[in-house]
TIDOFI-831444 format. One record per residue: residue number from 0; residue in three letters; x, y, z of N, C-alpha, C in turn. Coordinates in nm, 4 decimals. Example, Ala and Ser with C-alpha at 12.3 -4.5 7.8 and 13.67 -1.06 7.14 Angstrom:
BEGIN
[tiba 0, "ALA", [1.3190, -0.5690, 0.7800], [1.2300, -0.4500, 0.7800], [1.3200, -0.3300, 0.7800]]
[tiba 1, "SER", [1.2850, -0.2250, 0.7080], [1.3670, -0.1060, 0.7140], [1.2900, 0.0030, 0.7870]]
***
This chain:
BEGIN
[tiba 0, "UNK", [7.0677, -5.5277, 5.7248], [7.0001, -5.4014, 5.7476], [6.8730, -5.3922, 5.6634]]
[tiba 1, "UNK", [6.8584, -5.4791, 5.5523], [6.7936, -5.4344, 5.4448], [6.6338, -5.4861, 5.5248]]
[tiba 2, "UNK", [6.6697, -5.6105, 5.5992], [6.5157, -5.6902, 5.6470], [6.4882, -5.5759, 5.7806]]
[tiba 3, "UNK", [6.5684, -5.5416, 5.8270], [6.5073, -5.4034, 5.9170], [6.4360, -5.3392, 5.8534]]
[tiba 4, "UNK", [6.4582, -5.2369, 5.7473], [6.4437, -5.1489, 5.7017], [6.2934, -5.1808, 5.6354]]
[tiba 5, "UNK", [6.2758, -5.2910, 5.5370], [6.1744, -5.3656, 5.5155], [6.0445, -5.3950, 5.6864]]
[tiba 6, "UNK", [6.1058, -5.4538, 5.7137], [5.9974, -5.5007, 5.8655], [5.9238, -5.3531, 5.9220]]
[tiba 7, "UNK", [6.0508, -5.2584, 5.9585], [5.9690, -5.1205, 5.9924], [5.8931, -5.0296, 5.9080]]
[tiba 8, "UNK", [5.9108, -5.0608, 5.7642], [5.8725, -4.9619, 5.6554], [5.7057, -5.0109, 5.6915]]
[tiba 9, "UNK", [5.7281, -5.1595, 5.6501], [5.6068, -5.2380, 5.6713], [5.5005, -5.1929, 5.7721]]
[tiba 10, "UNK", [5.5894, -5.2016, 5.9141], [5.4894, -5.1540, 6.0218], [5.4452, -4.9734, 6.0369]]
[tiba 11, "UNK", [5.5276, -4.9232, 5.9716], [5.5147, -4.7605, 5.9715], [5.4080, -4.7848, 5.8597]]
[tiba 12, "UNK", [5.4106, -4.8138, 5.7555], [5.2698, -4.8015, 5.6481], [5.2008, -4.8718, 5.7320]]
[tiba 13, "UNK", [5.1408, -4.9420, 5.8350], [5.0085, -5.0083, 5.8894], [4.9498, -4.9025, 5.9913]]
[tiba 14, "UNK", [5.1102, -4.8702, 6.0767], [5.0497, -4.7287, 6.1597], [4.9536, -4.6435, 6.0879]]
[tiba 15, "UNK", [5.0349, -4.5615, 5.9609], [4.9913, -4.4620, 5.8885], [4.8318, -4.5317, 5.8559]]
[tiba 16, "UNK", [4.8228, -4.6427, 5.7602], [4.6809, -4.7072, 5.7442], [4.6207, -4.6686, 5.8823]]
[tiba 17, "UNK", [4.6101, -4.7219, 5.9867], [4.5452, -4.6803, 6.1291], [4.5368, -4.5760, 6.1705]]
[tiba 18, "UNK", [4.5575, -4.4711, 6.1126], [4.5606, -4.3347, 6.1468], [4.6638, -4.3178, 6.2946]]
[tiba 19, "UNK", [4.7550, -4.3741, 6.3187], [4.7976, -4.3854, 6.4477], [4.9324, -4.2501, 6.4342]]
[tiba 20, "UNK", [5.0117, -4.2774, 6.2966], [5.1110, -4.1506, 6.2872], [5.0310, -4.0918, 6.1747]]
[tiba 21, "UNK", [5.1090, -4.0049, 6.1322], [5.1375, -3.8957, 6.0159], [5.1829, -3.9717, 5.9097]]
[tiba 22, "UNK", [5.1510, -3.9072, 5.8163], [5.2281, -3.9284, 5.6479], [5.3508, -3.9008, 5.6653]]
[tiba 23, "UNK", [5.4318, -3.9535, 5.6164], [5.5925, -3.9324, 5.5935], [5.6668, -4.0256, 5.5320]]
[tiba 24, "UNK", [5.7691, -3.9648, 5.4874], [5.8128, -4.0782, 5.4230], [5.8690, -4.2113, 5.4511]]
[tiba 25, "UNK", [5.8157, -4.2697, 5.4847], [5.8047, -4.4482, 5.4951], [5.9504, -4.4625, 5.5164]]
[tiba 26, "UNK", [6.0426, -4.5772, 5.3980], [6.1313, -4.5799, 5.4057], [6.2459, -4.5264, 5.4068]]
[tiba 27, "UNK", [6.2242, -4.4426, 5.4047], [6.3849, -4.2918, 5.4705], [6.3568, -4.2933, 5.6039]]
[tiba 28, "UNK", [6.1967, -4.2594, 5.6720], [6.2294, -4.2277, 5.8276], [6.2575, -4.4177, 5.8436]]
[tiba 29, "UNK", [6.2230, -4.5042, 5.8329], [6.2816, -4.6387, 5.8499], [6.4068, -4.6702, 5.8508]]
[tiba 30, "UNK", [6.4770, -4.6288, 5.7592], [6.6461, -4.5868, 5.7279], [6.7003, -4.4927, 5.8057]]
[tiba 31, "UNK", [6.6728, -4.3872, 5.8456], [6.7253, -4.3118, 5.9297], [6.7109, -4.3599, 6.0392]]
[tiba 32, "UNK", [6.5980, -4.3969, 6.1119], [6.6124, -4.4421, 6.2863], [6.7059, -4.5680, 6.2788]]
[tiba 33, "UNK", [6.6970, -4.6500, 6.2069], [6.7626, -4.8125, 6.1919], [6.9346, -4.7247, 6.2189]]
[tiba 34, "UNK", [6.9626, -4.5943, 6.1349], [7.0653, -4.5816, 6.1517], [7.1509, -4.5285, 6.2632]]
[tiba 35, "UNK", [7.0310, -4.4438, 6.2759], [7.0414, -4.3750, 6.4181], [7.1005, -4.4877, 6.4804]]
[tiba 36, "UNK", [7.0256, -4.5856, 6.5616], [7.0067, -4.7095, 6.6349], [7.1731, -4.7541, 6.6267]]
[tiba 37, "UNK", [7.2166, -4.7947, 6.5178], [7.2975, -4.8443, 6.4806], [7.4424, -4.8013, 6.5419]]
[tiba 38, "UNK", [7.4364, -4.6975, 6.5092], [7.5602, -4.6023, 6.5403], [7.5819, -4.5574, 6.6779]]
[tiba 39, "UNK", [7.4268, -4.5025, 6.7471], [7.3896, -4.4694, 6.8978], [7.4551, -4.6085, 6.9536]]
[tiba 40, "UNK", [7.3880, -4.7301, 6.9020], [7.4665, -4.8685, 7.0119], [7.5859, -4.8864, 7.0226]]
[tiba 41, "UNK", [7.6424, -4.8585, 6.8576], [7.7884, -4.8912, 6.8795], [7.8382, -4.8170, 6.9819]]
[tiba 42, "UNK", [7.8272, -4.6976, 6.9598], [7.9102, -4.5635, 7.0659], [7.8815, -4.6025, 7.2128]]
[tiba 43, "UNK", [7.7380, -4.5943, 7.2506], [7.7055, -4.6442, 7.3740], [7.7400, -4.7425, 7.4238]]
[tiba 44, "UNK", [7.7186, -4.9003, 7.3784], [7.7473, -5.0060, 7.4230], [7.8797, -5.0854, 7.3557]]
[tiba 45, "UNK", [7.8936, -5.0215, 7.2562], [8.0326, -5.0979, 7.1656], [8.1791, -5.1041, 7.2197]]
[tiba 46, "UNK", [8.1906, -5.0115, 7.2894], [8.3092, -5.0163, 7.3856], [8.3291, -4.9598, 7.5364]]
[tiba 47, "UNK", [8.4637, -4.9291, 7.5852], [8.4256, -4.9157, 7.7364], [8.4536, -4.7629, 7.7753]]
[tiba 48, "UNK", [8.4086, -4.6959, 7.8379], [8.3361, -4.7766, 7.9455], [8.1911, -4.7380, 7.8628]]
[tiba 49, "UNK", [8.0967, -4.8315, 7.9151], [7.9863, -4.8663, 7.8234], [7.8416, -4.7904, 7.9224]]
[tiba 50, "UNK", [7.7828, -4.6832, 7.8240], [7.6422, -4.6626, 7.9149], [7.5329, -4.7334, 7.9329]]
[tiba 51, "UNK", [7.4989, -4.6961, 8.0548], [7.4047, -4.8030, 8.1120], [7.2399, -4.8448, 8.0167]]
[tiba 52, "UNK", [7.2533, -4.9454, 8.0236], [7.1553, -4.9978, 7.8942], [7.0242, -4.9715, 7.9160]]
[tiba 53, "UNK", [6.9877, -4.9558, 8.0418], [6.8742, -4.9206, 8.0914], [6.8642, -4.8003, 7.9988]]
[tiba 54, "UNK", [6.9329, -4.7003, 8.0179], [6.9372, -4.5410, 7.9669], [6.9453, -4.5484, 7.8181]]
[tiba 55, "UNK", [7.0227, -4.5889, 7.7493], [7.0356, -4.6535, 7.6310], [6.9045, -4.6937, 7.5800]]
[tiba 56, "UNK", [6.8408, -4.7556, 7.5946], [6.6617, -4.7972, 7.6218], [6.5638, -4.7078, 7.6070]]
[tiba 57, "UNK", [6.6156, -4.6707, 7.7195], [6.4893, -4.5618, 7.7141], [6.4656, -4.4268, 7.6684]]
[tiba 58, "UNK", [6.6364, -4.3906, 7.6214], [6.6362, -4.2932, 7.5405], [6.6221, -4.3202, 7.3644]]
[tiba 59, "UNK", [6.6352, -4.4194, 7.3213], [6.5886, -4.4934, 7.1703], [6.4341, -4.4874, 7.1710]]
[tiba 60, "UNK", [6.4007, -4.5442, 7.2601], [6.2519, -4.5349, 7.2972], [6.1891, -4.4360, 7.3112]]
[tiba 61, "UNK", [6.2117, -4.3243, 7.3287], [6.1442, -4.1947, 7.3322], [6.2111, -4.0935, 7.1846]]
[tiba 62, "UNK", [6.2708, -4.1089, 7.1766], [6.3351, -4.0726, 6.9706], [6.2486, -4.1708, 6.9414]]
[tiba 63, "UNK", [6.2267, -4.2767, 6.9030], [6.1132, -4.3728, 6.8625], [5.9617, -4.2737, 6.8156]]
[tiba 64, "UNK", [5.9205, -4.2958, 6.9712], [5.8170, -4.3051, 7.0084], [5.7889, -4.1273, 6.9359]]
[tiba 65, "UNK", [5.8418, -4.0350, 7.0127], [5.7877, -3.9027, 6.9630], [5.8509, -3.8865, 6.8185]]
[tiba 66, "UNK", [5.9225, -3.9607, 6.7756], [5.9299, -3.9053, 6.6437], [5.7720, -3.9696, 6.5174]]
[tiba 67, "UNK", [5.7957, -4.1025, 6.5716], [5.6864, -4.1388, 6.4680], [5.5050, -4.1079, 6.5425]]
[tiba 68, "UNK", [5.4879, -4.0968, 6.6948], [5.3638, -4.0551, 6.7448], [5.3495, -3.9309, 6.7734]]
[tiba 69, "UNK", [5.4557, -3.8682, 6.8048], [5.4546, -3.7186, 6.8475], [5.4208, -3.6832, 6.9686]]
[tiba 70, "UNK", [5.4192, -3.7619, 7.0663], [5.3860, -3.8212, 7.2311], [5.4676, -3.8715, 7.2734]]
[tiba 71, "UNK", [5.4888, -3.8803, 7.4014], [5.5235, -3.9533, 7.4907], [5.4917, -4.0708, 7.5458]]
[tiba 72, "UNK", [5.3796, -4.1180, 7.4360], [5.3432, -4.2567, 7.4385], [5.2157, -4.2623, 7.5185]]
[tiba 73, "UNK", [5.1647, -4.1486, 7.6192], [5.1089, -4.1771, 7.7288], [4.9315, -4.1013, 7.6804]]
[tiba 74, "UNK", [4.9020, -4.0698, 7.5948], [4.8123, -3.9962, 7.5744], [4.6984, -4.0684, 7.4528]]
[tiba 75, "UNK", [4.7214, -4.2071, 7.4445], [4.6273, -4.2659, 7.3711], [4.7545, -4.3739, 7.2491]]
[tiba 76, "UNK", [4.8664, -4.3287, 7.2168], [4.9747, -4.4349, 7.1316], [5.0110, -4.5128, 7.2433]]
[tiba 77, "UNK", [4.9712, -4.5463, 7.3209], [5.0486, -4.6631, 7.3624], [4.9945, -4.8262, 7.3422]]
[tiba 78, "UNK", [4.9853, -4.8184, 7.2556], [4.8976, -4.9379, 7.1792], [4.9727, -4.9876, 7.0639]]
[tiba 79, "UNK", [5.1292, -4.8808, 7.0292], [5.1478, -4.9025, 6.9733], [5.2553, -5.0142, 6.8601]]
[tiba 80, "UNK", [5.2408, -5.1235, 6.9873], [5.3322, -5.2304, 6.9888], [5.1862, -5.3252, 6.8837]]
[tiba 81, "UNK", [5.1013, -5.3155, 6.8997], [5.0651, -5.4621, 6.8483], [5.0178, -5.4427, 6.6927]]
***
């Protein structure tokens, strides 16, 4: 967990450098979504009957996305993979 937590802290301080999110606190919101993530998969996909991963996807992805851009991705963050 720890190289997660590290890898996203990392990329959340480059966002923030880029003016792309907000100030916040780095490694807590890094720790919290990792955990989120964590727990959401088990429940969802960890046993049966198991929700569909597609949905699973794309609902991580939008907690993602509007928590650290505050969008829906579609209004100028969607750049924000590279």
């Amino acid at each position: 967990m720890e190289r997660f937590v590290e890898a996203v802290s990392d990329r959340l301080t480059k966002e923030i450098r880029r003016g792309r999110i907000d100030q916040l606190h780095v490694r807590e919101t890094a720790t919290a979504l990792l955990l989120m993530n964590e727990r959401y998969l088990m429940d969802a996909l960890g046993r049966e009957p198991q929700a569909d991963a597609r949905t699973v996807t794309e609902t991580l992805d939008r907690i993602w996305v509007r928590t650290l851009y505050g969008t829906d991705g579609t209004d100028g963050a969607e750049e924000h993979d590279s």
